[in-house]
N, C-alpha and C positions, 0 to 999 in steps of 0.2 A: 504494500500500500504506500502509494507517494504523499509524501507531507505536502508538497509542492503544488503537487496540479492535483485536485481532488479529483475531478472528473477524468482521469488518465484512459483511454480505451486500449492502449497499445503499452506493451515493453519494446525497449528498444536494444540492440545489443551492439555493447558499442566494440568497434575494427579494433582498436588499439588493443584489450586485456581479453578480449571474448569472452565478456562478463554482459549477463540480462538486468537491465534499468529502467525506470519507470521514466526516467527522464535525465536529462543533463545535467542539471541541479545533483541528482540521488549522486552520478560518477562522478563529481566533483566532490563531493563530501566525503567520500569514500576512500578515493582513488589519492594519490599524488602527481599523477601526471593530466596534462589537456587530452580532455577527450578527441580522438583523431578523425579527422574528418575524410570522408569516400563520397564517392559519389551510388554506391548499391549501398543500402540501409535494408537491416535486416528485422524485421516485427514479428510480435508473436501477440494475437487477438487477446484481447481480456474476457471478451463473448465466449470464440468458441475454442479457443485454448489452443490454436494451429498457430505455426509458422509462417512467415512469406517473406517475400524480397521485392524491393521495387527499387528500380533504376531515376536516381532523382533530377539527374538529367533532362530526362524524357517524363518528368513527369505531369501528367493530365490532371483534370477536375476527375475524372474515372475513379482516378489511383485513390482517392481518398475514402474507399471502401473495401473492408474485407476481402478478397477475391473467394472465401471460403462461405461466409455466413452475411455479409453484406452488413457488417454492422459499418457506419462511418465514424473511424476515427479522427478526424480532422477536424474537432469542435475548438469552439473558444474555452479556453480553460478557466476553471474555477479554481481561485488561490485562495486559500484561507486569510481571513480579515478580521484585524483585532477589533473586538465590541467589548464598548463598558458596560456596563447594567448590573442589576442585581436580579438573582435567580432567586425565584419564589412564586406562592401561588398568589391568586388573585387577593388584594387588599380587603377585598370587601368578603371574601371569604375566611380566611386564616391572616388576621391582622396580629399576629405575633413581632415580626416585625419591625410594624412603625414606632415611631417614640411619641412618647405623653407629653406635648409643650406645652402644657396647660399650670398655672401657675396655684400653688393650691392653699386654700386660706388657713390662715394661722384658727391655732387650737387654744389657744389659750384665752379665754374667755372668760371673766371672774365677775361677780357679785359686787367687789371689792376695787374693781379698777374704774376711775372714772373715766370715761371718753367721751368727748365732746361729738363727734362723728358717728358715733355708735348706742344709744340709750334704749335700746332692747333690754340690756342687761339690769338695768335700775329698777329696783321695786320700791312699789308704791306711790 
């Protein structure tokens, strides 16, 4: 599985180590030497799990399908992309979560204090 291209349809193998890669990125990570460049490129489907070769030269809008199982590998690729956010369920569900900004009134309430703002407390 390629970290790189999410959607990869094809491995590729690269001339230089005769080693199977999900991509150029994967043999560079790998490898120490520049992956070697040919002009025949050798794939192996991710669909139906076969081999092929295609001359890059000569190559056509055709080439950009399986010759075995006709799946096309020639998509725009999907690279993973950093998001911020916070994982959790919906707030009005499971409000575990969020924080309490609410400011909460004093307890200390006495018979004995006088407050000018406040004469609830006074009796008589």
């Amino acid at each position: 599985m390629c970290k790189h291209i999410l959607n990869a349809q094809v491995s590729i193998r690269a001339p230089c180590c005769k080693q199977w890669y999900d991509c150029a990125e994967c043999h560079g990570e790998s490898q120490t030497h520049p992956l070697a460049k040919t002009a025949e490129m050798a794939f192996i489907c991710k669909k139906c799990k076969k081999a092929f070769r295609k001359n890059m030269s000569e190559y056509e809008e055709s080439d950009e399908y399986c010759p075995h199982c006709d799946n096309h590998y020639v998509i725009e690729a999907k690279t993973p992309q950093a998001i911020v956010g916070v994982e959790g369920e919906d707030a009005r569900v499971d409000n575990r979560m969020l924080k309490d900004d609410r400011v909460k009134q004093s307890t200390n309430r006495s018979l004995f204090t006088i407050n000018s703002d406040d004469l609830t407390d006074k009796v008589g």
